[in-house]
N, C-alpha and C positions, 0 to 999 in steps of 0.2 A: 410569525415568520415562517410559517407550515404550510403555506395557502398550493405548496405544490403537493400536498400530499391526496387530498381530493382527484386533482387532472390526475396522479397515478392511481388510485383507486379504478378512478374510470375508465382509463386505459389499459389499464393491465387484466390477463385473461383471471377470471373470477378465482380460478387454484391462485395464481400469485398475489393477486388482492386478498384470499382467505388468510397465504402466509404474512405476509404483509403489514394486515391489522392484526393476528393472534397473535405472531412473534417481534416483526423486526420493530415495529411501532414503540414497543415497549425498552428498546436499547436503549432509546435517549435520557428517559425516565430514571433505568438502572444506571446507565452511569452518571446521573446526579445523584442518586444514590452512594451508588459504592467509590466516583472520584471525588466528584466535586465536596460531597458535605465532608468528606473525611478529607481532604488534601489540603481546602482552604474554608476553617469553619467560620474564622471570624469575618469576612469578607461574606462568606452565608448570613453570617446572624447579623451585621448591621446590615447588608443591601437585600440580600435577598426576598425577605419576606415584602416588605415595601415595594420594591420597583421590581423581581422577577413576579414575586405574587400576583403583581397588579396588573401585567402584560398575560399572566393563565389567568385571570378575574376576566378580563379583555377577551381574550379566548376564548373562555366559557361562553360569554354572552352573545358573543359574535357569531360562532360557532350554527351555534345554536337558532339563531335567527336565519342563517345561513341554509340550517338543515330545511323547518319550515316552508322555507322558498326553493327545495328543490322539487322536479316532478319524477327526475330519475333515480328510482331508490337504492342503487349502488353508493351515487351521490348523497345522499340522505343516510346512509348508512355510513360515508366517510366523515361527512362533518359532523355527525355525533362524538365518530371515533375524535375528529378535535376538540370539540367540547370538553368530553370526559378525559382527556389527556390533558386539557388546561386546568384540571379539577385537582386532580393528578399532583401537578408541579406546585400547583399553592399549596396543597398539605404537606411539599414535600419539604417547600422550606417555612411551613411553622413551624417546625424543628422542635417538634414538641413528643411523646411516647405515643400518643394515640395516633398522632396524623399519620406519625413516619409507618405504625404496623398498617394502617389502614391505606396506604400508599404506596406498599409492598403488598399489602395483599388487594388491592385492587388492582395490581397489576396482571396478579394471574384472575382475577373474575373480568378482568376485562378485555382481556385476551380470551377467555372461554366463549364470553359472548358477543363480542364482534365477530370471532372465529364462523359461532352459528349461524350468527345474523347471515355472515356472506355466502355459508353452505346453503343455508335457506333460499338465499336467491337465486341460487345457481340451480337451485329446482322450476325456479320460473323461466329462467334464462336459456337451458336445455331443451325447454317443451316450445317456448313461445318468440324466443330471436330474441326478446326487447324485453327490459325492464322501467317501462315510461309506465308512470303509474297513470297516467289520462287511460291507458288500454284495460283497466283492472277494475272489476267490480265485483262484488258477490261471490269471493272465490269461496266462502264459507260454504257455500251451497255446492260447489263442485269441487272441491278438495278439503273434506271436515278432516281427515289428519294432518293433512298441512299446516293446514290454517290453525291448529291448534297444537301444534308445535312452535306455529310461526309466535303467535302470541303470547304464549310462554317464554319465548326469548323476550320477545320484548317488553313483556311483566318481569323481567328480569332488567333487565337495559334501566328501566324509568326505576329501579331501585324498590320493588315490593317485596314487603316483611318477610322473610320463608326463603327468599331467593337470594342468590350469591351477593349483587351489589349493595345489596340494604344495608350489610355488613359495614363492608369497607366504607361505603360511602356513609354512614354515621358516626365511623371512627374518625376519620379525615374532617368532618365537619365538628365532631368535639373538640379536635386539635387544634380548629382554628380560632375558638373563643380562650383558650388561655390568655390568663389577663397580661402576659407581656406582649401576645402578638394584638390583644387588643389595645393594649398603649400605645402600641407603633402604628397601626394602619385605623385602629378604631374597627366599628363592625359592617364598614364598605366592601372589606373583601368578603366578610364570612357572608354576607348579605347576597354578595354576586355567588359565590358556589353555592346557596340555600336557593336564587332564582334560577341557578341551573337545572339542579335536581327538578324543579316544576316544567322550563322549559322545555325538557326530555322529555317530560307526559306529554305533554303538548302536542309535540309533533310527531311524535312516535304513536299517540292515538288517534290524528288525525289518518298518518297512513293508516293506521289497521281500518278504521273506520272508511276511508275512502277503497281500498282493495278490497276488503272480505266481506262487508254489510252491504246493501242496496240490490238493486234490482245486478242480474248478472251480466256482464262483461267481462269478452277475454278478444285477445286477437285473434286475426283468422290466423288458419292452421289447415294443414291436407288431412289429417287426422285428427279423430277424436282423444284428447288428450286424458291419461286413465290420473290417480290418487299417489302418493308414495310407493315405490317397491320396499320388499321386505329388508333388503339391504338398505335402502335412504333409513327404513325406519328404522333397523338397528342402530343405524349412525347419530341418528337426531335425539333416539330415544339415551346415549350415553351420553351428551352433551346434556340434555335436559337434566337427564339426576346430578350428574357433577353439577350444575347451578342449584337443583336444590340441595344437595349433601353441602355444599361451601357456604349457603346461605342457615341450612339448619343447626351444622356443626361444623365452624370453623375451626375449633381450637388446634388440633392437629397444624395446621398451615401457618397461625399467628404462632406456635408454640415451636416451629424450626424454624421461625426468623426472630424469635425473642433475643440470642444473642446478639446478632448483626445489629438490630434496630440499638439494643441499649448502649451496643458502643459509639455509634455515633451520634444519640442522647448524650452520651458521657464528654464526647468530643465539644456538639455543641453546646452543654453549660459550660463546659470548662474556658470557651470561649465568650463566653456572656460573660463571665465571673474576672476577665481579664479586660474585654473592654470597658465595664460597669460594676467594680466591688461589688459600690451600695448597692446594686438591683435588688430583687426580694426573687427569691423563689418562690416555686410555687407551693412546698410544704411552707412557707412564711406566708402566704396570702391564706390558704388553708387555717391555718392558728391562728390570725387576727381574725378571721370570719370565727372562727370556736369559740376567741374571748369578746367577741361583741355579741354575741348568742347567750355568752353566761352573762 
């Protein structure tokens, strides 16, 4: 239901698309977080997971074929941001401990790196008018700092070990195999956010591959266009360690939203446990796995 977030991405001058995807993006998110699951859990926990989940499954995959298909990479850089936002909302209501820290904390890793992704382009965007990737080839060869900041972000975006997303996004996908949210939907959802995570590499290394590798292309220009100034690089260079410092050592960020998440864990069992006595928890699926092992 987001499809106008993209036409703003595109339209709006790159500083308000930067705020955009690093901050206002992520309101809607929090406040399913902080009203929705706490105001009305039980109405979360029987519809939610099923039919919101299934419309961010929809998302994801949409999205993302979406991005693929663009040549503009402001555009390619917004329909990610919906992808990973529909990744977002299905772990938000498996309403399970992992998904919910890992839905929280991919909020701020994905705000960090959208954030960069769009600083990044406003380095191309300043020198050259146009960010239509048909004008881009070879920038490896004439911007090797860029281009290896550029890539860093986005070996961050597609979720690689060491870097901020691989975090969150492997907590959100453990939350979404809990065996109650796999009774209810089966493994169609965890399946569509496990083929998103791939189809991020996907088009995300076709850009890098189509801009930075090949024989060289750039637009014309009056002038010869120079590398990052010292200022880009101190900018690029503090974005870059926040994604490795969140991907190496997140605990700090999971550990001041410990309390938040486990109360509204506490909300939704207490919610499960009233529209379903019998259901089994999950330390009850854990003990029958212990005594069929003994």
């Amino acid at each position: 239901f987001h499809t106008w977030l993209p036409a703003a991405y595109a339209e709006a001058p790159l500083a308000i698309t930067l705020f955009l995807s690093a901050v206002m993006a992520k309101l809607g998110t929090f406040g399913i977080l902080r009203i929705v699951l706490p105001l009305v859990p039980e109405p979360a926990v029987q519809y939610g997971f099923t039919w919101v989940g299934t419309l961010g499954a929809i998302g994801i995959i949409y999205a993302a074929f979406c991005a693929y298909g663009q040549k503009d990479l402001r555009l390619l850089a917004a329909y990610s941001s919906v992808s990973h936002l529909g990744f977002l909302v299905l772990a938000l209501f498996a309403l399970t401990p992992e998904s919910l820290a890992g839905a929280t904390l991919h909020m701020v890793n994905h705000g960090l790196v959208a954030g960069a992704m769009f600083a990044l382009l406003a380095f191309l965007a300043d020198r050259y008018r146009t960010l239509d990737m048909n004008h881009y080839g070879g920038l490896m060869a004439v911007f090797p700092r860029y281009a290896f900041f550029m890539i860093v972000i986005c070996l961050a975006s597609v979720g690689l070990p060491g870097l901020c997303n691989f975090v969150s996004e492997v907590l959100m996908l453990a939350g979404l195999f809990d065996p109650r949210n796999l009774a209810a939907a089966g493994f169609a959802l965890a399946a569509c956010a496990a083929a998103g995570i791939f189809l991020t590499a996907w088009y995300t290394f076709t850009m890098v591959r189509k801009v930075f590798f090949g024989p060289v292309k750039e637009p014309e220009t009056l002038a010869e266009q120079k590398d990052i100034s010292p200022r880009e690089q101190l900018t690029f260079t503090i974005l870059v360690a926040f994604c490795l410092s969140l991907g190496l050592y997140p605990q700090p960020v999971l550990d001041t939203m410990r309390g938040d998440v486990q109360r509204v864990v506490s909300a939704a069992e207490a919610a499960r446990t009233r529209l379903n006595p019998t259901q089994k928890s999950p330390a009850d699926y854990k003990e029958n796995a212990a005594d069929e092992r003994r």
